[in-house]
C-alpha positions, 0 to 999 in steps of 0.5 A: 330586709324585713322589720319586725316588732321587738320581741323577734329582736333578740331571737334574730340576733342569736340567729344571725350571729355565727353567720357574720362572719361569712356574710362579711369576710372583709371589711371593704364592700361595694354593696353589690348585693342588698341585705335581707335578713331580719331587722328591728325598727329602732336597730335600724334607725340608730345604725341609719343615723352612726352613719350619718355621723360617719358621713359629716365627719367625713365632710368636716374633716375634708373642709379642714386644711389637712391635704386629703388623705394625708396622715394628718387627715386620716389622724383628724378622722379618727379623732372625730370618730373617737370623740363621738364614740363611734370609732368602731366604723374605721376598725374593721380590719380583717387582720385583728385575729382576737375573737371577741374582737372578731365578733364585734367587727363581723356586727360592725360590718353587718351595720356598714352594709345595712346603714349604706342601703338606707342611706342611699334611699335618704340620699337619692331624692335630689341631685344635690343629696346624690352628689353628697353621698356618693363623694363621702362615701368614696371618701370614707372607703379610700380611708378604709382602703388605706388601713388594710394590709396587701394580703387583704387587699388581693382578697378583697380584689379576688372576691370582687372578680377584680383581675389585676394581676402582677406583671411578671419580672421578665416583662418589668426588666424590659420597661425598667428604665420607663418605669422608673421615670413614671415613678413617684417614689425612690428608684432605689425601691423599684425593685420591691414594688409590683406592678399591674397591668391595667387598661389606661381607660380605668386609671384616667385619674392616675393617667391625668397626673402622669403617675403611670407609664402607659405603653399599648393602651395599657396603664402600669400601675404601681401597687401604692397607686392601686387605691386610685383604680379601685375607688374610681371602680366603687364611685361608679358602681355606686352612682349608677347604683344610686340612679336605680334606687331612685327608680324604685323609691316609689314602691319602696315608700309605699311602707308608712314606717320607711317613708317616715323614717327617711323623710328629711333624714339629710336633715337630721341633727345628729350632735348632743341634745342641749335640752332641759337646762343642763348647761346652767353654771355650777353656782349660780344659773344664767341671769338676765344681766349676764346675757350683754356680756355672755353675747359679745363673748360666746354667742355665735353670729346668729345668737348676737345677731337676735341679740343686739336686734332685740336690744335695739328694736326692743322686739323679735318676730315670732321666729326671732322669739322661738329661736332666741327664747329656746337657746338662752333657755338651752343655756341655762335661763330659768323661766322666771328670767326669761319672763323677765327679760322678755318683759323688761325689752318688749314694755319698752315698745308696749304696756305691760299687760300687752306682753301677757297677753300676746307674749308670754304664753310662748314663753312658758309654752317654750319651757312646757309649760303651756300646751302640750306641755313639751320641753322643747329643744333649742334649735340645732344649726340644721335647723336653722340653716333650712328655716325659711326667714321673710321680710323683717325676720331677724332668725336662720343663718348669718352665713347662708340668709345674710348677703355678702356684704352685710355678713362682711360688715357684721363680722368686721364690726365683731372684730374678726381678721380680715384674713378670716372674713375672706375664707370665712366668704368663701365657705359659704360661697360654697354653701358649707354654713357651718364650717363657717361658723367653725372659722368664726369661732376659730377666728374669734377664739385664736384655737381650732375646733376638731369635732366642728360646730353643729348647734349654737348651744355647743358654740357657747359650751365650747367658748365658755370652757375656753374662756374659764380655763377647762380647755388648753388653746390650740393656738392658730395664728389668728388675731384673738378678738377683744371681749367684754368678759361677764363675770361667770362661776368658773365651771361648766356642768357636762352635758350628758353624752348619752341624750340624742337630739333627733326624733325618734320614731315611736311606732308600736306594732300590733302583732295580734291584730295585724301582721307586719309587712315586709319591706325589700330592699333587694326590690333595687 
């Protein structure tokens, strides 16, 4: 794979379209073979990042309570996908015969080969990051496995020189009765089903379920349990893939642009960008005296928590001030109130001519006023999440910073259930932080949340629009928490589904001056 300035981009594209079609005849891989045609920088990171996407949706939907890979599940991924207007990873189907479609399908399945390689070079550091990208990788091609047809499926097998082939009719009648007792379906169905013959050794999962006869070291396997033998296949092809890339990430990262590019991408916030006062209330802006009332009703846990520190304390330290400052301003806080709020808390400790100096240049810093004068971003939960929080400190994450008992107490004195205390305990037991936060919402809010929770200016956006009515309850039997409701204009501005939240790399390349290295992926 090679990366080139912007003005081959379109010249590229042209080239490369008529080919798509022969390059991905099929919507399922197993990314055997690297890419190496030509790509723009910026394309390259965008399609990095849908995966991404793709990935934690993956993530969420797993740690929702849908049986894996039932039809309730398949529905919630794809209404994740959907949501984010990224659904065209799972419409891949070689079976649409219409031509424009064809098109876009052949260009979505060039951007599934290409995003799977990089990602492999993000996830490959650690073992932990390993073990994450293998499992929602598996996953995602189980789901796509699923969709296809058995006419694809035996050509997906063909070209990937898996050779299981049907086990012919004489031989079926004479294990028929055996069979049948394998089975997990309707014996009236036998009849309709094909067989394969496989050695057991590669259906261990099918074997550890009795799902299958097993007769002279072989494994029967009906076609519906195909999916089991396969994805077994891809897993291990793509952990033994991902202990190769590992090898060669030092030459790799040898090229600035990658290594820029990759570094901490398993961090990367991926969600809507909550920046610029975009989230103010039509009618009146967000006030100072509103924030007691907006905390005990829509703040999560580690917005109150800031919160009702500063109220008693009356001061945060400096990441206290950095993570609470940028998200009342994300909510729609003018700097004039801010000022004043801060003002107002903080001369309860100290004179005011104290705070000018020492606190309200970050203030008007924060609102890129000061410095650089850049309008920074509230804090995303990923970021949050890896904060480093020390002695005293008040900001991170409640479910990952907070110990057992102190998060139990902080959650029983909101008011959550204790049914949802305990499953929200075991989550993070489990480290999944912000799938907690999800069940505290729900919790809170007595309705589900399909698309998760990834920053705390969405927490506040998603339970204003609950509370002011925008939003129809999904009611999940939880014990709805008692609030202090503020007095709020009715409506909610949409934030603009086009901003990203995430860093983009901005590297121009003087072609005149200096020719562009290549990098290699097929170097793996």
């Amino acid at each position: 794979m090679e990366f080139q300035s912007p003005r081959h981009l379109a010249r590229r594209t042209l080239k490369n379209s008529s080919k798509l079609k022969s390059e991905y005849p099929h919507s399922l891989q197993l990314y055997s073979v690297p890419p190496s045609e030509t790509i723009g920088l910026q394309e390259l990171e965008d399609w990095a990042v849908e995966r991404l996407k793709v990935l934690r949706a993956v993530e969420r939907v797993n740690l929702s309570k849908n049986t894996k890979f039932s039809d309730d599940w398949k529905n919630a991924l794809k209404n994740d996908l959907q949501k984010q207007n990224i659904d065209s990873w799972y419409k891949l189907s070689s079976s649409i015969k219409d031509e424009k479609m064809d098109e876009i399908i052949c260009k979505t399945r060039q951007k599934d080969h290409v995003s799977h390689f990089l990602l492999r070079l993000a996830y490959c550091r650690t073992e932990e990051s390993r073990r994450w990208f293998i499992s929602q990788e598996t996953d995602l091609f189980r789901f796509r496995f699923s969709m296809e047809n058995s006419e694809d499926i035996r050509i997906f097998m063909k070209e990937n020189k898996m050779n299981f082939q049907p086990i012919p009719d004489e031989e079926k009648q004479k294990i028929l009765t055996k069979l049948i007792h394998a089975m997990s379906f309707n014996a009236s169905k036998i009849d309709t089903v094909e067989y394969y013959k496989v050695p057991f050794t590669e259906a261990l999962d099918l074997v550890r379920h009795r799902k299958v006869y097993l007769q002279a070291g072989y494994a029967y396997v009906p076609n519906d349990e195909l999916v089991s033998i396969i994805t077994a296949m891809f897993r291990s092809h793509l952990s033994l893939a991902m202990a190769l890339t590992i090898r060669s990430l030092p030459e790799l990262e040898d090229d600035h642009r990658i290594r820029r590019l990759l570094n901490d991408f398993d961090k990367r916030y991926t969600g809507q960008d909550f920046n610029a006062l975009q989230n103010k209330f039509s009618g009146a802006a967000i006030t100072p005296e509103m924030l007691d009332g907006l905390s005990k009703q829509s703040y999560p846990l580690c917005m109150r928590h800031l919160h009702e520190t500063l109220r008693s304390t009356h001061h945060l330290k400096h990441g206290g001030r950095i993570q609470y400052g940028l998200f009342i301003k994300g909510i729609g806080l003018s700097l004039e109130n801010s000022l004043k709020f801060w003002r107002e808390e903080f001369s309860k400790n100290m004179d005011i001519d104290k705070f000018e100096k020492q606190y309200a240049y970050t203030i008007r810093h924060n609102y890129g006023k000061e410095g650089k004068r850049v309008n920074y971003s509230p804090h995303s939960c990923i970021k949050i999440i890896n904060a480093s929080v020390g002695p005293g400190e008040n900001h991170g994450c409640p479910f990952k910073h907070f110990d057992a008992a102190l998060l139990r107490q902080k959650m029983t004195t909101n008011r959550v259930p204790q049914p949802a205390i305990q499953e929200i305990v075991d989550l993070v037991t489990r480290h999944h932080y912000q799938i907690a936060c999800q069940r505290y919402f729900e919790a809170t809010h007595n309705t589900e949340v399909d698309s998760g929770i990834q920053h705390p200016n969405q927490y506040f956006i998603e339970s204003q629009k609950i509370l002011n009515g925008e939003v129809k309850e999904k009611p999940k039997g939880a014990h709805k928490v008692q609030t202090i409701r503020a007095t709020l204009p009715a409506k909610v501005e949409k934030p603009d589904p086009t901003d990203e939240n995430h860093e983009i790399l901005s590297e121009s390349f003087e072609t005149s001056k200096q020719k562009v290295s290549t990098f290699c992926i097929s170097n793996l």
